[in-house]
N, C-alpha and C positions, 0 to 999 in steps of 0.2 A: 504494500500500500504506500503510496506516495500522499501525506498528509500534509499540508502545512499550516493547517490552522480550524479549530476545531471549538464547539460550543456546549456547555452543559455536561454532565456526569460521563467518561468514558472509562471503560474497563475491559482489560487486553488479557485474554485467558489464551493459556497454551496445556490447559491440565492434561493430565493423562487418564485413561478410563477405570474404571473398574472391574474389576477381576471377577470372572462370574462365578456366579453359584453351582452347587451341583446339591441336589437332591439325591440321594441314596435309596430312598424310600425303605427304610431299614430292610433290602435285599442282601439275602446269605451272601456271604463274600463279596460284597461289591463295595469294594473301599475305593470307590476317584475320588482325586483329591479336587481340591475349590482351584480356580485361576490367580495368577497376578495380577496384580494390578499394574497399568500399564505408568510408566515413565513419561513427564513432564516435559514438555518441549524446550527450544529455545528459541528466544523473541530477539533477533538482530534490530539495530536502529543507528541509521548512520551517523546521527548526532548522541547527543547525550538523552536518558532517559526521560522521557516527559513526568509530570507530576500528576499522575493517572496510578491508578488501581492498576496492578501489575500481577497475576498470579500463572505460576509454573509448578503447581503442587502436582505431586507423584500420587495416582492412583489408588484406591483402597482396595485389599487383598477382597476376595472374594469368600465367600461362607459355604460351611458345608455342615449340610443337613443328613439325620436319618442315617450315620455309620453304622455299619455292621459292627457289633461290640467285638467280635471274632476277629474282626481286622489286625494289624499292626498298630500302633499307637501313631497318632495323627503329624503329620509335618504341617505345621499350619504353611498357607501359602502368604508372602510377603508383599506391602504395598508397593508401587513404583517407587522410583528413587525422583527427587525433586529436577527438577530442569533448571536451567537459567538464561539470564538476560547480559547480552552483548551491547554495547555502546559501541560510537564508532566505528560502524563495522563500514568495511571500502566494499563496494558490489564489484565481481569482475564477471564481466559475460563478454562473448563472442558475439557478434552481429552477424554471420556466417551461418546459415544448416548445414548440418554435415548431410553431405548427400548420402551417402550410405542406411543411415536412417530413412530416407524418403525408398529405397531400393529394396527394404523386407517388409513382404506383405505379414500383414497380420495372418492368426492360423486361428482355424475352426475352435470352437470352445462350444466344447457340449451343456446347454444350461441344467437340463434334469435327464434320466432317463430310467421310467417308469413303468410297472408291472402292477397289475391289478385282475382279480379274477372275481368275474362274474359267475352268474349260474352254472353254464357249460362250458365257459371258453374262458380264455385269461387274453385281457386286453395292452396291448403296448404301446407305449407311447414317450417322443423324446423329442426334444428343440433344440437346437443350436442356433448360433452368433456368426456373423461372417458366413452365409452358406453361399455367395460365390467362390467362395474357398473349395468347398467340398465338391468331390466330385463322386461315392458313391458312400452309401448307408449299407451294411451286410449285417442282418441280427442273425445270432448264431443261438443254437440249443445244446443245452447238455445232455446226450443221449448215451450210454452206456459207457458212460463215464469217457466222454469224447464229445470236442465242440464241433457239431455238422452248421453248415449255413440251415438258415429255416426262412429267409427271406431276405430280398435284396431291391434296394430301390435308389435310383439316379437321385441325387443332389438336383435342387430347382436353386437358384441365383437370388431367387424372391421368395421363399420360401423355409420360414424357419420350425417349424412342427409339421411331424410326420407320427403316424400308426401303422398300428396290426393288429390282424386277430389272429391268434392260436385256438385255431376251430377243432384242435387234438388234444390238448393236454397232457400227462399223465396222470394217474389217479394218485402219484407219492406229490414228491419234493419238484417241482419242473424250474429249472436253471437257468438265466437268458442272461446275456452280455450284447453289446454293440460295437461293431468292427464300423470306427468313421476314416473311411479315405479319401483324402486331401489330395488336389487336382497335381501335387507335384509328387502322388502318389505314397507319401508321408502317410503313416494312419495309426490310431491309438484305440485303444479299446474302453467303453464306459466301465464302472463297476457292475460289478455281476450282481443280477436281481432274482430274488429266491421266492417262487408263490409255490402255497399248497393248491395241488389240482383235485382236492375231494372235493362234493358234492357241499353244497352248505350245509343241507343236513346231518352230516356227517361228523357236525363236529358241534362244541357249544362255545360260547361267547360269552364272556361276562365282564358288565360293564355299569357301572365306573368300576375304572384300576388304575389305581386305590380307590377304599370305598370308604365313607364316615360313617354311615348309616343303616342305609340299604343297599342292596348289590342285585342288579339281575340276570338271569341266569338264560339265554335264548340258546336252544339246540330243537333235537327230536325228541321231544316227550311221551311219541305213540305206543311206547312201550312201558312197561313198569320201568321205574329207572331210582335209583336211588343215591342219593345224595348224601356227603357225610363230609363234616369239616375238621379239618386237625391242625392240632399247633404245633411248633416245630420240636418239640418231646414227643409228639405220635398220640397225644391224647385226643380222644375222639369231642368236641365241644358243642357239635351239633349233628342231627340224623332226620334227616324224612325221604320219606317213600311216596313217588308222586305219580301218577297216570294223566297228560292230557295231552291233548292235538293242539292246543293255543301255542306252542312254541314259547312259552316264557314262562318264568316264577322267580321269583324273590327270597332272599334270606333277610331278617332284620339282622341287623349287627349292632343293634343301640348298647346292648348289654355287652359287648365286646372289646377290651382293651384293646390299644395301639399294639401293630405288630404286624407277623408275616405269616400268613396261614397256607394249609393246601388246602383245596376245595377237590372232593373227587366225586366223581358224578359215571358212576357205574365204575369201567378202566379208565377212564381221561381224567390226568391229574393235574389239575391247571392252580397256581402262584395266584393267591390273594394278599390284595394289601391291607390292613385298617389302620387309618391314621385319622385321630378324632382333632 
């Protein structure tokens, strides 16, 4: 900023960020630690410092919630360290571009790339940046422990989102990654995205995770199915036996202290939280 004269209250921050949090949600073994906080800038000024509010404070350490008691004993993590302020400072820059910079094209940058499965099928989908870059899209499947292409589609110049359907599935674990090649033939692969190809019925869902109160429980109910909650000593804290077609029901958890339960619901042993 080139300032030279200026009216009423001014104040010149360069602080540094805050260090994020990390919830644990008191999960077995799951000790991450909180972030740093980030470090304080430095404010150059090629005269001497004006008589303004001036701050380059260093970041506050981040917090960490719900440790596994099991863990190792905590490192806490440490705030930024403070920044500081230059006077005098001589600018020197070039009035020249380096042509060299004007001479390398930017390269493809995948923004997401996404799996999701519906009723029958699992749907794919992913976007890129710079797609006159790109000159070919190749999704690939994990098939017997081997990646086959499963679909392949030309790069469009105007065109940043593309899909698929996988009108096959398999009935386990189904694997997909994305082979993106760059028109100078250059190409990099997305991270590999992992959907279950059961049936929805197939399986049950409960939700919220974590629960304060009440938890719902949607699967197949058609069948006698029964239900039984434990806590991490194996004791059994809740039991019922349930029959219907509505696809849902409920446990109250009012009476239930914070902690990390299983919930198993016939053979499927599915991770509850409660946190009041």
């Amino acid at each position: 900023m080139d300032i030279t004269s200026y009216s009423g209250s001014v104040t010149l921050q360069a602080n540094g960020g805050k260090g994020g949090d990390e919830d644990d949600a008191g999960t077995t073994q799951r000790c991450y630690g909180a972030g740093g906080g980030g470090s304080g800038g430095v404010i150059y000024f090629t005269g001497s410092a004006p008589a303004v509010t001036i701050s380059v404070t260093g970041g506050p350490a981040g917090l960490e919630y719900s440790r596994d008691p099991g863990c190792n004993a905590t490192i806490p993590a440490a705030a930024g360290s403070n920044g500081t302020t230059i006077s005098s400072y001589v600018i020197r820059q070039s009035t020249d571009s380096a042509t060299y910079c004007l001479s390398i094209p930017l390269a493809v940058k995948l923004i997401y790339f996404k799996a999701a499965r519906n009723e029958s099928n699992i749907q794919l989908r992913w976007a890129v940046s710079n797609p006159e870059i790109a000159q070919e899209f190749v999704l690939e499947k994990n098939m017997a422990n081997s990646w086959s292409p499963l679909y392949s589609a030309l790069a469009d110049s105007l065109k940043n989102n593309y899909s698929y359907t996988d009108d096959h599935p398999e009935q386990g674990i189904n694997l997909y990654r994305l082979r993106v090649i760059e028109k100078n033939n250059v190409f990099f692969y997305s991270p590999v995205r992992q959907v279950n190809g059961n049936q929805k019925n197939d399986r049950f869902v409960l939700y919220p995770n974590p629960a304060s109160e009440q938890v719902f429980i949607t699967g197949n109910f058609s069948s006698l199915t029964e239900i039984k909650l434990f806590d991490l000593s194996g004791t059994i804290r809740w039991h019922k036996q349930i029959l219907n077609s509505n696809g849902s029901t409920s446990v109250d958890l009012s009476s239930f202290e914070s902690g990390v339960y299983e919930l198993q619901i016939n053979n499927v042993i599915k991770r509850l939280v409660i946190r009041k």
